[in-house]
BAROMI-259307 format. One record per residue (C-alpha): x, y, z; chain; residue number from 1; residue in one letter. Coordinates in Angstrom, 3 decimals. Layout:
% BAROMI-259307
((X,Y,Z),A,NUM,A)
...
% end
This chain:
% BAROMI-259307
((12.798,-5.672,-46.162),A,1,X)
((13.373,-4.686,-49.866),A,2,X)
((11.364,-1.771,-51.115),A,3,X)
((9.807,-0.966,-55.126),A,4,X)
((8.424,1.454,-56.663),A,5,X)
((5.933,1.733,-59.241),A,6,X)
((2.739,3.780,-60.402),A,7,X)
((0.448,0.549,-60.766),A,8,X)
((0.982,-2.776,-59.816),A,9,X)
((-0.773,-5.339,-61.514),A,10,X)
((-0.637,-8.868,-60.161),A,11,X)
((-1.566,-11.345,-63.171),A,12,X)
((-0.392,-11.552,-66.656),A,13,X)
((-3.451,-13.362,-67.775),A,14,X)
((-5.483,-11.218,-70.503),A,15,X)
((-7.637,-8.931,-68.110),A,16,X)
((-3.624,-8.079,-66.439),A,17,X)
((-1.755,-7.776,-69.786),A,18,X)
((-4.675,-5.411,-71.620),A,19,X)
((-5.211,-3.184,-68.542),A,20,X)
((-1.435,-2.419,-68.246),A,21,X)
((-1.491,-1.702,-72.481),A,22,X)
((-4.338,0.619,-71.973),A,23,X)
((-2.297,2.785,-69.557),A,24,X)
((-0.505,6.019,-69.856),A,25,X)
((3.081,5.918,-71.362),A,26,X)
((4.686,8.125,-68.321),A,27,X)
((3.389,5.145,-65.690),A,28,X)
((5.837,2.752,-64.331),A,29,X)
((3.909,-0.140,-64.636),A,30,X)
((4.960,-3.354,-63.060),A,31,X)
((3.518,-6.900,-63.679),A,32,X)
((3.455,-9.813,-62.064),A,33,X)
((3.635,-13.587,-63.091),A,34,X)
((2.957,-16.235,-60.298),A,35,X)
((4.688,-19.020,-62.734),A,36,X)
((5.868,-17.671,-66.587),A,37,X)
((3.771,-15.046,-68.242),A,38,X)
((2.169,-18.014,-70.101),A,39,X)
((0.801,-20.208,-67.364),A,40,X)
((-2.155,-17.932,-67.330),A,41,X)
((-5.939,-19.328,-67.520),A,42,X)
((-6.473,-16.908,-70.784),A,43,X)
((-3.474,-19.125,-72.460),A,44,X)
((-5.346,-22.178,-72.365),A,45,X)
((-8.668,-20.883,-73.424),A,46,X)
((-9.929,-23.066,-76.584),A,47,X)
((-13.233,-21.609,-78.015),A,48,X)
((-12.791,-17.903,-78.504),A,49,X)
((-14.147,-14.701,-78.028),A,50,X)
((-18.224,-13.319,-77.973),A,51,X)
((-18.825,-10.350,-79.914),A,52,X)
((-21.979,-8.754,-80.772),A,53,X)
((-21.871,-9.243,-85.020),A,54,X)
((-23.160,-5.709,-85.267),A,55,X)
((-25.906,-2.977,-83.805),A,56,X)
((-28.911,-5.459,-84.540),A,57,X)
((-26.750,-8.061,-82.483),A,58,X)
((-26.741,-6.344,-79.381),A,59,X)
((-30.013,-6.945,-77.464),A,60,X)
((-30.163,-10.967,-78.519),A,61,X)
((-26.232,-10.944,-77.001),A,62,X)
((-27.712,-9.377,-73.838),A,63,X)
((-30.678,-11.665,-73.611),A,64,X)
((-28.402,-14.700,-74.153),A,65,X)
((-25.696,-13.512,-71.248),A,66,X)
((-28.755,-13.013,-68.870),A,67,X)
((-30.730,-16.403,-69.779),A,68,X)
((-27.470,-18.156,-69.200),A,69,X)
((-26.998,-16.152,-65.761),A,70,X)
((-30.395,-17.407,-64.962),A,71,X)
((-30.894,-13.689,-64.745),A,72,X)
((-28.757,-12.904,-61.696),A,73,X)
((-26.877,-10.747,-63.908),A,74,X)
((-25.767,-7.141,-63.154),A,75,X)
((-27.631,-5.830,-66.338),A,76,X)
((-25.851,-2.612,-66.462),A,77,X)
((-22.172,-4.416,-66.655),A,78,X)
((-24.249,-7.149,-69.299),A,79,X)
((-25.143,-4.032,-71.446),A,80,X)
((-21.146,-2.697,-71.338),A,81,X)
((-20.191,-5.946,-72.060),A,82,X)
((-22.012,-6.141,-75.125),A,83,X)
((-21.756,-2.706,-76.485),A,84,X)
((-18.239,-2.797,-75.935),A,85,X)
((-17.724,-5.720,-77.812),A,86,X)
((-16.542,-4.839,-81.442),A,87,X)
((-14.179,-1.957,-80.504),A,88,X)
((-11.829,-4.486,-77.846),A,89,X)
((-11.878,-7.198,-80.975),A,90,X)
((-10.681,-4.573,-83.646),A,91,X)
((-7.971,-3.491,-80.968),A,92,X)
((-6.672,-6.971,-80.854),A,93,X)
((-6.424,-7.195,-84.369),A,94,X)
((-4.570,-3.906,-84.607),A,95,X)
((-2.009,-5.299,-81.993),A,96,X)
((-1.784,-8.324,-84.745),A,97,X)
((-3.803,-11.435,-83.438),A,98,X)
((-5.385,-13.112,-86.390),A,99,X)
((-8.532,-14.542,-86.221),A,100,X)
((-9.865,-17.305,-88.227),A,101,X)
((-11.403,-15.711,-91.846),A,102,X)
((-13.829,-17.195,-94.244),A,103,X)
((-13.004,-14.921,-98.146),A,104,X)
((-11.545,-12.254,-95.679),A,105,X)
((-14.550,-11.522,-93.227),A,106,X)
((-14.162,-12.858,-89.802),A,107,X)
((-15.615,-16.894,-89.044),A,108,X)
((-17.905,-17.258,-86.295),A,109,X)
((-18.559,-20.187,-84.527),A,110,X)
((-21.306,-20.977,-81.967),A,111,X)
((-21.073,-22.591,-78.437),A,112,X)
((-24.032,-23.408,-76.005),A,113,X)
((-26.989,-20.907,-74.793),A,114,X)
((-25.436,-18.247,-77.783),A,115,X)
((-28.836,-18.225,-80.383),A,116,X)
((-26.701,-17.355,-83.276),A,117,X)
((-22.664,-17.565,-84.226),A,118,X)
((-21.375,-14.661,-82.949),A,119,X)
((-17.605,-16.481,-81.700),A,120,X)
((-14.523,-15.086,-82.898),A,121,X)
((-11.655,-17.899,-82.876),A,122,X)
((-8.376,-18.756,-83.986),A,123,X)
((-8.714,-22.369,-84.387),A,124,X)
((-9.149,-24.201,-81.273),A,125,X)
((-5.969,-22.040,-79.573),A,126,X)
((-7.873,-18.394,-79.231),A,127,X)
((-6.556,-18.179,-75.817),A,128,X)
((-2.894,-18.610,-76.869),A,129,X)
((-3.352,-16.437,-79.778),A,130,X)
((-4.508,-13.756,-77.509),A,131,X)
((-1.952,-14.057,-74.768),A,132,X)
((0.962,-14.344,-77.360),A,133,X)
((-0.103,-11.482,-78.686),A,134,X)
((-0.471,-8.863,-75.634),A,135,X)
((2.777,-10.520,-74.312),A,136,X)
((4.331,-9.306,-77.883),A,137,X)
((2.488,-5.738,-77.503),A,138,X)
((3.935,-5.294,-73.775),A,139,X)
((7.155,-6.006,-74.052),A,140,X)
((7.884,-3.425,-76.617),A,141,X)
((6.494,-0.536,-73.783),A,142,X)
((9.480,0.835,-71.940),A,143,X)
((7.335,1.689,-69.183),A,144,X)
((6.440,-2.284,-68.514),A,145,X)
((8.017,-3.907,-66.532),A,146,X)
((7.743,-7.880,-65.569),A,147,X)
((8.247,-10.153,-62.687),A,148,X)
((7.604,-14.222,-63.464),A,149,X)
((7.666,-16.459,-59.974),A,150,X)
((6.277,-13.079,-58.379),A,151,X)
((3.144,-13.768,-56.353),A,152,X)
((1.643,-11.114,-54.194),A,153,X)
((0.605,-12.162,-50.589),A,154,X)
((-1.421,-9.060,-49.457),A,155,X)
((-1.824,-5.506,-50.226),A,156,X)
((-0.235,-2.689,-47.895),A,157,X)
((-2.544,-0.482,-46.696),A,158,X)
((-3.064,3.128,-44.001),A,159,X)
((-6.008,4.617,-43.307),A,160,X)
((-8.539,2.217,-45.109),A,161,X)
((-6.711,2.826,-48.602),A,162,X)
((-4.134,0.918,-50.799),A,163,X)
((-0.738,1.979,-51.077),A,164,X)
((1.139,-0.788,-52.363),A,165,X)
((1.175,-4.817,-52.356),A,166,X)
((3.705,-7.523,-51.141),A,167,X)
((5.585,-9.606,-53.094),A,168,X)
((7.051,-12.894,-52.724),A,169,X)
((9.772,-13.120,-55.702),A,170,X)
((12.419,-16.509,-55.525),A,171,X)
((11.717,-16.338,-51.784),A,172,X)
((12.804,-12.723,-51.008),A,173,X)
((9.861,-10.685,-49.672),A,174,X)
((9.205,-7.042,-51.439),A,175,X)
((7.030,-4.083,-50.467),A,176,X)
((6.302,-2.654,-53.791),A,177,X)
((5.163,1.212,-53.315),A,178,X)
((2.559,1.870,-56.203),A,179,X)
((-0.708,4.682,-56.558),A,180,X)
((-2.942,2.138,-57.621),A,181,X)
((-2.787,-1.748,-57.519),A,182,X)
((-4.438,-4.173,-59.557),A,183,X)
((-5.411,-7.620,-58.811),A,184,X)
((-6.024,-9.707,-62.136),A,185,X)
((-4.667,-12.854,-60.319),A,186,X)
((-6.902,-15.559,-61.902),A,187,X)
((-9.191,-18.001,-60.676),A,188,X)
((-9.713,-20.898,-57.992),A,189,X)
((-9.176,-24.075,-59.960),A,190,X)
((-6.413,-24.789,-58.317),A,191,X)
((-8.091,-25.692,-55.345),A,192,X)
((-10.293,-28.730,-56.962),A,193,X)
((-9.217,-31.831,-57.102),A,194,X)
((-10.338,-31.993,-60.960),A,195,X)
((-10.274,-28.458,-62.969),A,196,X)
((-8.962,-27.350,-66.496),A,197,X)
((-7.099,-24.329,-64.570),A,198,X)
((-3.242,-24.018,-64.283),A,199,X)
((-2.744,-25.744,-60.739),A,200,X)
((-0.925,-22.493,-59.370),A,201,X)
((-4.510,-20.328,-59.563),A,202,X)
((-5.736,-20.851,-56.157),A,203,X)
((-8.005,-17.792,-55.711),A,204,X)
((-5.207,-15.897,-54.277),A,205,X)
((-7.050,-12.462,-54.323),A,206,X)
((-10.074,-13.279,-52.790),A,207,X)
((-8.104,-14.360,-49.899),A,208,X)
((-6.264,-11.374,-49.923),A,209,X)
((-9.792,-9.540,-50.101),A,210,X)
((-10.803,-12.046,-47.454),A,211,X)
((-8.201,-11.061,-44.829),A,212,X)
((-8.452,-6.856,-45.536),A,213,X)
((-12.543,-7.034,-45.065),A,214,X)
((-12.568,-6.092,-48.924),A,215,X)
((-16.460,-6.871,-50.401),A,216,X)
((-16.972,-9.938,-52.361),A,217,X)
((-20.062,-11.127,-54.443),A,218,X)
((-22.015,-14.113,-55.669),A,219,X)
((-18.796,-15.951,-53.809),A,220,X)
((-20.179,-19.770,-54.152),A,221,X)
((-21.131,-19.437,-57.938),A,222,X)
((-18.237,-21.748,-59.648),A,223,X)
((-19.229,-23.212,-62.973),A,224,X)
((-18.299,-26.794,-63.969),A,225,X)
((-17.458,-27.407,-67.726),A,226,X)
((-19.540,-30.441,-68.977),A,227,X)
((-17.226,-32.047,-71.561),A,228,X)
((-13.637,-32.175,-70.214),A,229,X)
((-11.361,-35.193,-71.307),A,230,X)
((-12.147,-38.028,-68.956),A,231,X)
((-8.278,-39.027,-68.322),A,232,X)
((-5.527,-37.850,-66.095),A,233,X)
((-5.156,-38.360,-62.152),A,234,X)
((-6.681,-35.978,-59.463),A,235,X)
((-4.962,-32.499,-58.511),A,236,X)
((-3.508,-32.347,-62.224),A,237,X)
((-5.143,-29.799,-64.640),A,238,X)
((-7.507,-31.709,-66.804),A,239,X)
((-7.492,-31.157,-70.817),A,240,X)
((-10.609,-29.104,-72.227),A,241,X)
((-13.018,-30.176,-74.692),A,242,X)
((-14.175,-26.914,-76.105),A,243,X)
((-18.089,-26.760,-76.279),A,244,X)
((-17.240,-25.020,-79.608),A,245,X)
((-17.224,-28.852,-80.550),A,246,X)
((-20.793,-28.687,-79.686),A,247,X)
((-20.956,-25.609,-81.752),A,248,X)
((-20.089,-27.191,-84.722),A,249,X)
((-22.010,-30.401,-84.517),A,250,X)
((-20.380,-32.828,-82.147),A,251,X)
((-23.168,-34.796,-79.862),A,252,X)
((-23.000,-36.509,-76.232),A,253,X)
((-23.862,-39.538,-75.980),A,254,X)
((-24.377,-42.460,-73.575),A,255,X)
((-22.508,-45.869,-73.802),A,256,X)
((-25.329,-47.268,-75.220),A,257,X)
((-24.682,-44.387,-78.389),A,258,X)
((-28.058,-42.668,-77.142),A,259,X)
((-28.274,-38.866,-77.411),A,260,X)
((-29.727,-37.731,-73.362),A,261,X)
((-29.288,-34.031,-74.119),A,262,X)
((-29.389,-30.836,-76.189),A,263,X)
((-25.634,-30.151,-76.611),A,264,X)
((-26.585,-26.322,-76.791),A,265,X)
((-27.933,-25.851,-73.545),A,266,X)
((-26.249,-23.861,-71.359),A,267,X)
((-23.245,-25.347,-69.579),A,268,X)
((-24.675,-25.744,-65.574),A,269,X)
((-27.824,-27.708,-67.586),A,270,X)
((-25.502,-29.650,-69.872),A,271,X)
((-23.227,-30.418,-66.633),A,272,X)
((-26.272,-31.656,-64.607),A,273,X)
((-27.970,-34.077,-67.041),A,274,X)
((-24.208,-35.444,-67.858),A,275,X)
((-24.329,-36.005,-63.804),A,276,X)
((-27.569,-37.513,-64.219),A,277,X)
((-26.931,-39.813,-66.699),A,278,X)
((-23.971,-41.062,-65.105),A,279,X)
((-25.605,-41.529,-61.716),A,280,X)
((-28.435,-43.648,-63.609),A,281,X)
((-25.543,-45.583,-65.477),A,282,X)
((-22.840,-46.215,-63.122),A,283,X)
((-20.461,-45.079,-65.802),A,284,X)
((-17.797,-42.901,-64.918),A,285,X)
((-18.113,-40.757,-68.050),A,286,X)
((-20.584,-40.204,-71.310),A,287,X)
((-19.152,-39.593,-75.064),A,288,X)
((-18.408,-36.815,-77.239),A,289,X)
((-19.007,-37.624,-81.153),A,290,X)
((-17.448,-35.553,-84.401),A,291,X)
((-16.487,-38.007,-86.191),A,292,X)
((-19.724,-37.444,-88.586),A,293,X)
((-18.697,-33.711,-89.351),A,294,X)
((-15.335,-35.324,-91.760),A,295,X)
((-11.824,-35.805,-90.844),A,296,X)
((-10.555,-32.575,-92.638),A,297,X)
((-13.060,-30.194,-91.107),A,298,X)
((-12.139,-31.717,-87.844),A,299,X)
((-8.143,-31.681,-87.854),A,300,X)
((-8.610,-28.347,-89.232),A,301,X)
((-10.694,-26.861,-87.018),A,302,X)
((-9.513,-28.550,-83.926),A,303,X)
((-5.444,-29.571,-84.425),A,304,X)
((-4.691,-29.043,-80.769),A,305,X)
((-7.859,-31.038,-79.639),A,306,X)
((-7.225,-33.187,-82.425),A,307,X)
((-3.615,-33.875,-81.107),A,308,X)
((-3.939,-34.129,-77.507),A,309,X)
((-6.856,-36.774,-77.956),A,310,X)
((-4.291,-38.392,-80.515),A,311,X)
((-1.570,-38.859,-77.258),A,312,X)
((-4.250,-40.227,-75.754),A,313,X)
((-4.901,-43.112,-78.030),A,314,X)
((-8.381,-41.460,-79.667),A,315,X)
((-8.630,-40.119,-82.746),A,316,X)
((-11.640,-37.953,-82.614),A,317,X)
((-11.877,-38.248,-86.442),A,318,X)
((-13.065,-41.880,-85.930),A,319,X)
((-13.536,-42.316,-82.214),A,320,X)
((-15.765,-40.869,-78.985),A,321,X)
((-14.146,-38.978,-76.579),A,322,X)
((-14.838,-40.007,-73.077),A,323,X)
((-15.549,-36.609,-70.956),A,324,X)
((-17.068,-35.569,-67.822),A,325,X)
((-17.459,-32.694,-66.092),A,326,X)
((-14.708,-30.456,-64.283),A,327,X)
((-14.412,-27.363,-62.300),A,328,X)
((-13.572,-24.706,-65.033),A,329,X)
((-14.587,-20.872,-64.290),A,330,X)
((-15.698,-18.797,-61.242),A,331,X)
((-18.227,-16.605,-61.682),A,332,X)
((-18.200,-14.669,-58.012),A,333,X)
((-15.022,-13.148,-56.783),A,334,X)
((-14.203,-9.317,-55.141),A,335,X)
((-17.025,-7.073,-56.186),A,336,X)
((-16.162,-4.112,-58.581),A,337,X)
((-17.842,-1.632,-60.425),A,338,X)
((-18.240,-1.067,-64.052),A,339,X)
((-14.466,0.490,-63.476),A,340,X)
((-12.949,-2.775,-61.596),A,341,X)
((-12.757,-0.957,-58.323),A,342,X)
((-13.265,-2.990,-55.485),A,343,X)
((-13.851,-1.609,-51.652),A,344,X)
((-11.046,-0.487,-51.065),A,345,X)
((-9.711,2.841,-52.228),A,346,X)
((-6.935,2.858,-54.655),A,347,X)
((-7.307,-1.566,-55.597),A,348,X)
((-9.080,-3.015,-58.474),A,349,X)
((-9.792,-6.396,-59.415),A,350,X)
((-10.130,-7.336,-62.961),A,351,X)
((-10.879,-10.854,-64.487),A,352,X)
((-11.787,-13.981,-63.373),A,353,X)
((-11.099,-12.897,-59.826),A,354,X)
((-13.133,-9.932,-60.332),A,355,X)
((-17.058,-10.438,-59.853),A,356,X)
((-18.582,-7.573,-62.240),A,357,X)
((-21.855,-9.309,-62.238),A,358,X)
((-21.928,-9.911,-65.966),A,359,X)
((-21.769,-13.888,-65.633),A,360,X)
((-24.536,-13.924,-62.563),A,361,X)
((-25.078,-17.764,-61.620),A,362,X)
((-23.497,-19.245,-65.186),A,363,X)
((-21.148,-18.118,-67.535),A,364,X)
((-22.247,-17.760,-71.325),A,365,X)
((-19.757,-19.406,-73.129),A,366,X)
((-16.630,-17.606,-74.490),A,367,X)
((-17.872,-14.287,-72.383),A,368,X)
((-14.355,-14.665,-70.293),A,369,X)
((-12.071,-13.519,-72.464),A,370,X)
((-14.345,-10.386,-73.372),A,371,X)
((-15.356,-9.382,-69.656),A,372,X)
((-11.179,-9.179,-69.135),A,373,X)
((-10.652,-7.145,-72.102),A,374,X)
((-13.740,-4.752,-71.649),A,375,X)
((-13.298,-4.231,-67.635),A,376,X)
((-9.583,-3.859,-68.034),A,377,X)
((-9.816,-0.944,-70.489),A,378,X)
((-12.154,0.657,-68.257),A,379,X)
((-10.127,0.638,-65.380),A,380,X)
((-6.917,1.739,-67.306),A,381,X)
((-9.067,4.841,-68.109),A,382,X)
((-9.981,5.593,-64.822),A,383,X)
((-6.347,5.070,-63.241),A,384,X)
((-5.112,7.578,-66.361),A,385,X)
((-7.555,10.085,-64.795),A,386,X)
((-6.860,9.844,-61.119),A,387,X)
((-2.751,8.724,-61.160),A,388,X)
((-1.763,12.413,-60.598),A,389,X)
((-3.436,13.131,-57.700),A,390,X)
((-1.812,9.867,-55.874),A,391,X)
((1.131,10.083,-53.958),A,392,X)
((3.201,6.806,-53.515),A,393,X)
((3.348,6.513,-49.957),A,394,X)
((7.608,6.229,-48.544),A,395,X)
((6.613,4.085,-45.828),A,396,X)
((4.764,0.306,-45.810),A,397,X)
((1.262,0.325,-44.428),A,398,X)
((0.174,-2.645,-42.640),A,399,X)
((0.123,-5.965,-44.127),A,400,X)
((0.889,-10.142,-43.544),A,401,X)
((2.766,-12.526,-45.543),A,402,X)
((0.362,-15.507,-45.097),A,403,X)
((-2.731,-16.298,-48.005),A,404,X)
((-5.233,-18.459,-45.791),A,405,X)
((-6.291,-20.859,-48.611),A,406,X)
((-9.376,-22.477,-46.218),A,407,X)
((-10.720,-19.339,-46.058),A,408,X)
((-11.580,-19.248,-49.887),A,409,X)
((-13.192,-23.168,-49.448),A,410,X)
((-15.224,-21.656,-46.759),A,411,X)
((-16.128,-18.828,-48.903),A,412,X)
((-16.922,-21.043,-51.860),A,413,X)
((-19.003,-23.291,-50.108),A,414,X)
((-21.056,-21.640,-47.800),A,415,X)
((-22.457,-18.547,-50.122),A,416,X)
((-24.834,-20.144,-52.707),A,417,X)
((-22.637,-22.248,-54.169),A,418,X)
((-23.400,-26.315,-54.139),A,419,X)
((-20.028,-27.925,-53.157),A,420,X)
((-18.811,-30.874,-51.291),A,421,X)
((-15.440,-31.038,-49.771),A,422,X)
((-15.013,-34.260,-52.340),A,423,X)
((-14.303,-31.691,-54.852),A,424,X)
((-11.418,-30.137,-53.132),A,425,X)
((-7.170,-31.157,-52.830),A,426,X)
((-6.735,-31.228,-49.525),A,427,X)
% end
């Protein structure tokens, strides 16, 4: 068996990966992992944006909104850091050079559903790129980073109840990597629905490693469905986004008949369930998103990537409706952390979307993903800076399999207050 070394191991290159291992001391040896490229990441195909509180006043009406949407199964305390928090992780990405959309200099905000103002930074309809392009750039000039793409971790190694290390499947050679602290930013579950908007490989890999090592999870059946996702493509191949900052902006869903059955701005679980409403009451297979009144500039301007994959589809959303229905999209439960990203088990956090802080409680607020992984992350960068010295990397492998039961997440999904068939799922 082939042995590594490092101070952290992070598993993920997503955004809540990438900013953690930034926020890190220069003297770590910091090693990340990539299941696929450093790009096929759930941040990089993130369309909206990012929610920021606009300024002091801002703060409790961002609070409220994140808790209305969560139907108030929120963690408040994590709500509150999220919020507060806010401003300070934006003006860090800008110093590492993402550029935001401007309007005569000052950041543009858009809106999306359940937000009561526009509070949404954005770089066009690409934030998610922008974001991921730009921590990739940051990272790779640190000597002390190190990457692995086609890496996947299988399980953590671990003696007496604590974390010493992780295993790692790399081009089909299996590696115990020796680290102090390890870090599981591995993504989310869409992978495992038969229609999502996730990259396919994102199959809730650490909650099945938290599954198998007794690690705590929370609010484990909570999986949101995006309402307005392009209503083309076969099943078990990731499904193309139609950004509810659309919605922000003015677009409207409509019925085949052309008849308006909802308030676009509703949060997304509400949108999602009159969409499956009106379709059960049709017989249609899909309702219609309409822009075309907002002007074809505004639109191809605002929207060139939506703009141009509707275009390969044979709509222009200038002129035409877009035929969407809903899609698994975002999981709100995962391993429980605290307001640091530590999980259960000593010496392992979990940051982003497999993470549950309790920030998102039974529904995401709209463009709130992006921030949780930049907040949480910096958080638990600070707390591995303060502990890393007292860690010893451990010379020999703890105990530890080489098998991710993938059934076991299904099981997990369905059966704890979630609402899911086993239609929904590749088999």
């Amino acid at each position: 068996m082939n042995r590594y070394e490092a101070d952290v191991l992070i598993a993920g290159s997503g955004v809540a990966g990438l900013y953690c291992a930034l926020h890190l001391r220069s003297d770590l040896r910091i090693l990340v992992l990539s299941k696929s490229k450093l790009t096929e990441t759930n941040t990089y195909l993130a369309q909206g944006g990012i929610s920021t509180a606009l300024n002091e006043e801002d703060i409790p009406l961002f609070i409220e909104d994140t808790l209305k949407a969560g139907d108030y199964e929120n963690t408040r305390n994590a709500v509150e850091i999220l919020v507060k928090e806010s401003i300070e992780n934006i003006e860090e990405l800008i110093k590492y050079g993402l550029e935001l959309d401007r309007h005569n200099s000052e950041l543009d905000y858009t809106r999306e559903g359940a937000h009561s103002v526009f509070r949404i930074v954005h770089q066009k309809d690409e934030t998610g790129k922008a974001v991921a392009e730009t921590l990739i750039a940051e990272a790779k000039k640190r000597k002390n980073i190190e990457f692995w793409e086609y890496a996947r971790i299988v399980d953590v190694m671990k003696k007496d109840g604590r974390c010493i290390g992780g295993v790692v499947v790399k081009e089909d050679e299996t590696i115990e990597v020796a680290a102090k602290d390890v870090v599981l930013a591995t993504g989310g579950v869409g992978g495992l629905f038969k229609k999502s908007t996730n990259q396919r490989t994102l199959t809730g890999d650490g909650v099945a490693i938290a599954i198998k090592n007794g690690i705590e999870l929370k609010d484990a059946g909570y999986v949101q469905f995006h309402p307005t996702v392009l209503d083309k493509g076969k099943e078990n191949e990731r499904r193309f986004l139609i950004s509810e900052s659309l919605r922000g902006e003015g677009a409207i869903l409509v019925n085949s008949k052309g008849e308006r059955f909802v308030n676009e701005l509703l949060p997304r679980d509400e949108v999602t369930e009159a969409i499956e409403k009106e379709l059960e009451k049709s017989g249609e297979k899909c309702v219609y998103l309409d822009i075309s009144h907002l002007g074809s500039d505004f639109v191809k301007n605002r929207f060139p990537a939506i703009y141009k994959e509707c275009l390969e589809s044979g709509i222009d959303i200038t002129k035409d409706r877009v035929p969407v229905s809903p899609a698994q999209h975002y999981y709100m439960g995962g391993i429980k952390v605290d307001l640091y990203g530590k999980t259960s088990m000593e010496n392992l956090y979990a940051l982003g979307e497999t993470a549950c802080t309790g920030v998102h409680g039974k529904n995401r607020l709209a463009s709130n993903s992006l921030l949780e992984g930049l907040v949480f992350s910096r958080r638990a960068a600070q707390c591995i800076n303060e502990t890393a010295d007292g860690i010893k990397i451990e010379r020999e492998a703890g105990s530890y399999t080489l098998e991710l039961d993938k059934k076991a997440v299904i099981k997990e999904l369905k059966g704890s207050g979630g609402k899911l068939d086993d239609e929904l799922f590749s088999d």
